[in-house]
C-alpha positions in Angstrom: -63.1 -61.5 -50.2 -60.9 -58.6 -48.7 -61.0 -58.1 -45.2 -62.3 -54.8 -43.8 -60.0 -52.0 -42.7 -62.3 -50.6 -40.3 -63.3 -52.1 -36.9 -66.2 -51.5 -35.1 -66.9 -50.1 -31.4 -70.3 -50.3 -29.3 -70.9 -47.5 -26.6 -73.7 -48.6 -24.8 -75.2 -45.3 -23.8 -77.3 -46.3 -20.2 -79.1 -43.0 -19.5 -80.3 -42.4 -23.2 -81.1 -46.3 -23.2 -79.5 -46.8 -26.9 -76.4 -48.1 -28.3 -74.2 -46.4 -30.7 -71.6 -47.6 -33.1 -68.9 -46.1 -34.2 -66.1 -47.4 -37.2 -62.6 -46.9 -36.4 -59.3 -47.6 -38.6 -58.1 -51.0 -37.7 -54.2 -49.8 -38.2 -55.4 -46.7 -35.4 -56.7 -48.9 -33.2 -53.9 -51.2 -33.0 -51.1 -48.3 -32.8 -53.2 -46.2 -30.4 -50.9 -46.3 -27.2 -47.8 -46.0 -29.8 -50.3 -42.3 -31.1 -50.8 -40.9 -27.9 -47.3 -42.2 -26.2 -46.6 -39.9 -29.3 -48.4 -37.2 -29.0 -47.5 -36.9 -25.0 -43.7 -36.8 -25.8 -44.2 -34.2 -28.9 -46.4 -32.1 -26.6 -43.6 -32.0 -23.6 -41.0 -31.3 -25.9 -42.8 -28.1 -27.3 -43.8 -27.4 -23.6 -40.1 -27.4 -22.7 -39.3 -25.5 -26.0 -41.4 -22.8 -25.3 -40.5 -22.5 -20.9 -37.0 -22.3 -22.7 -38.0 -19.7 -25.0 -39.9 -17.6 -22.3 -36.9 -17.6 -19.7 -34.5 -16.2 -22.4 -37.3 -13.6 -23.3 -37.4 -12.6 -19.6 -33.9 -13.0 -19.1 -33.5 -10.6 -22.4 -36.3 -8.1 -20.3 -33.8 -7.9 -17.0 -31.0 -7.4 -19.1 -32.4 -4.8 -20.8 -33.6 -3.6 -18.1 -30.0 -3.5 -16.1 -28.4 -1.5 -19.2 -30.9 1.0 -19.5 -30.1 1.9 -15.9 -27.0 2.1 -16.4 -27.0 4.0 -19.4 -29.4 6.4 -17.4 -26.5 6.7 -14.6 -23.8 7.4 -17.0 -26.2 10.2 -18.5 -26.9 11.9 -15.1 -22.8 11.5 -14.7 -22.2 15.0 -15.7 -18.9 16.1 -17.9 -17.6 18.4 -14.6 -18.0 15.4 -12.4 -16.0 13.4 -14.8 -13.8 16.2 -14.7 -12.9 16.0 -11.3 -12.9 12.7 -10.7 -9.8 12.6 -13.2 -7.8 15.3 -11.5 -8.5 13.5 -8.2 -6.5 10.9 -10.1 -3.8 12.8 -11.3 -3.3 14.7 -8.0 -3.1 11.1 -6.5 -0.4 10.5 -9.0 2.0 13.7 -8.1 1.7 12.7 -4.5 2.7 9.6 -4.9 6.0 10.3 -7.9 6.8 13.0 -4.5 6.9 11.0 -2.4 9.1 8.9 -4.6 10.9 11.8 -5.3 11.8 12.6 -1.6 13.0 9.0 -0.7 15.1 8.7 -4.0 16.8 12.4 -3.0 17.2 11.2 0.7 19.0 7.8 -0.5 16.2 5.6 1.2 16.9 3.1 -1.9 20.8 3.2 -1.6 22.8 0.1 0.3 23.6 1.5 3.7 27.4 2.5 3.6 29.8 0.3 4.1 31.3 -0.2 7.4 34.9 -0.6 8.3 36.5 -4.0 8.7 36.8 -4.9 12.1 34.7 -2.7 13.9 31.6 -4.6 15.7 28.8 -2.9 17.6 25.8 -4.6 19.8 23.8 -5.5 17.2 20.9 -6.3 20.5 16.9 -4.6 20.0 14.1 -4.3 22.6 12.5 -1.3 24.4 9.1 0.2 24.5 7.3 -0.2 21.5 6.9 3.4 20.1 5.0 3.3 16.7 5.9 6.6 14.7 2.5 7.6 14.7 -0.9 6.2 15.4 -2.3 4.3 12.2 -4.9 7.2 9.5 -8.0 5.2 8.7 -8.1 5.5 4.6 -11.2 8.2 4.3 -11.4 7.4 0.4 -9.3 10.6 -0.8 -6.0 8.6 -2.2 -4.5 11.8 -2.7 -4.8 13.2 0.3 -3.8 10.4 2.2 -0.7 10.1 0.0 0.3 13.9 0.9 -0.3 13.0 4.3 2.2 10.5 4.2 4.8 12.0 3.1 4.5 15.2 5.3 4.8 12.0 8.4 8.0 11.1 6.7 9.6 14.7 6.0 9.4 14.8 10.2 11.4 11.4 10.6 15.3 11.1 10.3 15.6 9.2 7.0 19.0 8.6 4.7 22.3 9.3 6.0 23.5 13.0 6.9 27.1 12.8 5.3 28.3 10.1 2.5 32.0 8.6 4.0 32.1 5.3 5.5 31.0 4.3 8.8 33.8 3.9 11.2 32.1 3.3 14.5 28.7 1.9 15.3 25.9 2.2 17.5 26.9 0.3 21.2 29.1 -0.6 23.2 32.5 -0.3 22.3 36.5 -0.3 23.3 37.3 3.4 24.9 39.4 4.8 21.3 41.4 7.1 23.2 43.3 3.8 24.6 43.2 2.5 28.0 41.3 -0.4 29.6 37.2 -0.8 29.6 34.7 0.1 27.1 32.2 2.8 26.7 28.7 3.4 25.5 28.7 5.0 22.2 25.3 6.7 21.4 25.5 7.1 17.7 27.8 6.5 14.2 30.7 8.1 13.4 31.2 8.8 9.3 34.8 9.3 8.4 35.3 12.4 6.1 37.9 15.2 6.0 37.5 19.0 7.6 35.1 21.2 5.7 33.1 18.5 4.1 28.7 19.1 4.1 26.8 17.5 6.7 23.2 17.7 5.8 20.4 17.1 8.3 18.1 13.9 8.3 14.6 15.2 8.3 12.5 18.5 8.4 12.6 20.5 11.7 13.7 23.1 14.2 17.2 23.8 15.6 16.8 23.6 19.4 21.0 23.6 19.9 23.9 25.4 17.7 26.9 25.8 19.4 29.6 23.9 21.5 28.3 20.8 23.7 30.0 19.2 25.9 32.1 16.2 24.5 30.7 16.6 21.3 32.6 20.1 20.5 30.6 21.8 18.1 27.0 20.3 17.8 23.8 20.8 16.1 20.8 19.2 17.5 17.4 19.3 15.6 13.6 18.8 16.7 11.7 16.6 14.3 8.1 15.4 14.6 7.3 12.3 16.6 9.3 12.7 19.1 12.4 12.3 16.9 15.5 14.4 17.3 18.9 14.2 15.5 22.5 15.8 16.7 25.6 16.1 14.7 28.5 16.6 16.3 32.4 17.8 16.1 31.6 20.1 13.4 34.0 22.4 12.7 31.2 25.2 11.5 27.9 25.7 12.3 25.4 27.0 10.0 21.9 27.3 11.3 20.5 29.3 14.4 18.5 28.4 17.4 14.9 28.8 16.4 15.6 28.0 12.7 13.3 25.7 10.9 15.4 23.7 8.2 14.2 20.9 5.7 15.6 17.5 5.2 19.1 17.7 3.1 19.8 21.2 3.9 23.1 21.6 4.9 23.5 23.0 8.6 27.4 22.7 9.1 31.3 21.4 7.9 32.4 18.4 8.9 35.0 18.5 11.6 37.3 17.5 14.2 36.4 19.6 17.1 35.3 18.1 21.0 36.5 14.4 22.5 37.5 13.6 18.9 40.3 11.5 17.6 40.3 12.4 13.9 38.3 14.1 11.5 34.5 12.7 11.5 30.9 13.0 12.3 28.9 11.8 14.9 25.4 11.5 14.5 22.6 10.3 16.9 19.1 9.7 16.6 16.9 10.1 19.7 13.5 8.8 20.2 11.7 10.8 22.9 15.1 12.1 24.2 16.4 8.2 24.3 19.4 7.5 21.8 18.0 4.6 19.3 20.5 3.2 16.7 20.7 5.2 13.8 21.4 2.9 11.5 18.0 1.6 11.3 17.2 5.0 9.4 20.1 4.9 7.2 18.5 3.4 3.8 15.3 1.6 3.1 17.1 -1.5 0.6 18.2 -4.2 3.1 
């Protein structure tokens, strides 16, 4: 006789006083925690699926979102404001290839010149500190701060005022018309021969143009800053009291005139009417 496939379950039902059988698949029966173990897993995995499928759909939404803003930005950015925002560039540009242009025609990137064997100089610093000007807070106009900058630097002795070597520095030094002791000399001396250009340092006025005491014919300018600059023994003069000259314009001949021993230039820098060493001006490559 084959045995039956189904199995049979009594529910005893208390409140309607009956009982109630029901037939159930044997194989069911004796698999139903493996069923609903089953059915629990398949019903998390498709839960998970479709959180999963939601966050990417909201995450799509945001993103969507996002670009379309930012599309709508770009089409209230108008083709003048554009426009403008490009020549702001370009002016920052030319400021900046000026300024370039002024430190290249100044020498600021040349070696300093050479200095003649032998001769030695205090090479001691200290002072006061005396910044060159008090520190611009960046507004957020490049360009203008860049043209700012280099108006600063067209007031401040940069680059050398006459190409020959150096021959005597900044210090102290033996007295060069013989005898004993030593004396303080205030500035450099750049050998050259009569006649030769000397070019001032910086933009400015000409507060002296004529003889000076010691230093024969001199020429002493008025930067900004507090900066001045005087070149002496010339043997011409070219610029007038009152005259406002730029940097590299030529305002004299070399020469050989005052408490000189030989054709040369002296130069000094002064830093609120206090002789600083000048060869800490002289070129920007050390």
């Amino acid at each position: 006789m084959k045995k039956s496939s189904q199995s049979k379950l009594l529910l005893l039902e208390p409140s309607q006083g009956k009982t109630t059988t029901y037939e159930i698949n044997t194989y069911v029966l004796k698999n139903l925690q493996t069923i609903l173990i089953s059915l629990i897993v398949a019903t998390c995995v498709l839960t998970v699926i479709g959180l999963t499928a939601g966050v990417k759909y909201f995450s799509s939404l945001n993103e969507n979102k996002v670009l379309h803003e930012q599309v709508k930005f770009l089409d209230g950015y108008t083709s003048s404001e554009a426009t403008a925002k490009i020549q702001e560039l370009q002016k920052s540009e030319k400021s900046i290839q000026e300024l370039e242009n002024y430190l290249q025609e100044r020498g600021a990137h040349n070696p300093p010149p050479k200095v003649k064997e032998g001769v030695t100089g205090s090479q001691g610093m200290g002072g006061q500190f005396q910044p060159i000007s008090n520190p611009t807070p960046f507004m957020g106009n490049f360009s203008e701060n860049t043209r700012q900058l280099l108006q600063n630097i067209q007031l401040v002795p940069v680059g050398v005022p006459h190409n020959g070597q150096l021959n005597s520095r900044f210090g102290v030094r033996n007295n060069p018309f013989g005898g004993s002791g030593g004396e303080e000399h205030k500035g450099l001396d750049f050998k050259g021969a009569i006649g030769e250009p000397v070019r001032t340092t910086a933009g400015g006025e000409v507060v002296q143009a004529g003889v000076a005491n010691g230093y024969g014919n001199a020429v002493k300018i008025k930067h900004g800053f507090n900066y001045e600059t005087l070149y002496g023994h010339l043997s011409a003069v070219g610029v007038k009291v009152g005259q406002r000259v730029n940097a590299g314009d030529e305002i004299g001949k070399l020469g050989n005139t005052g408490r000189s021993t030989g054709p040369h230039l002296h130069y000094e820098v002064r830093l609120s009417g206090v002789p600083v060493d000048p060869e800490r001006f002289l070129s920007l490559a050390r």
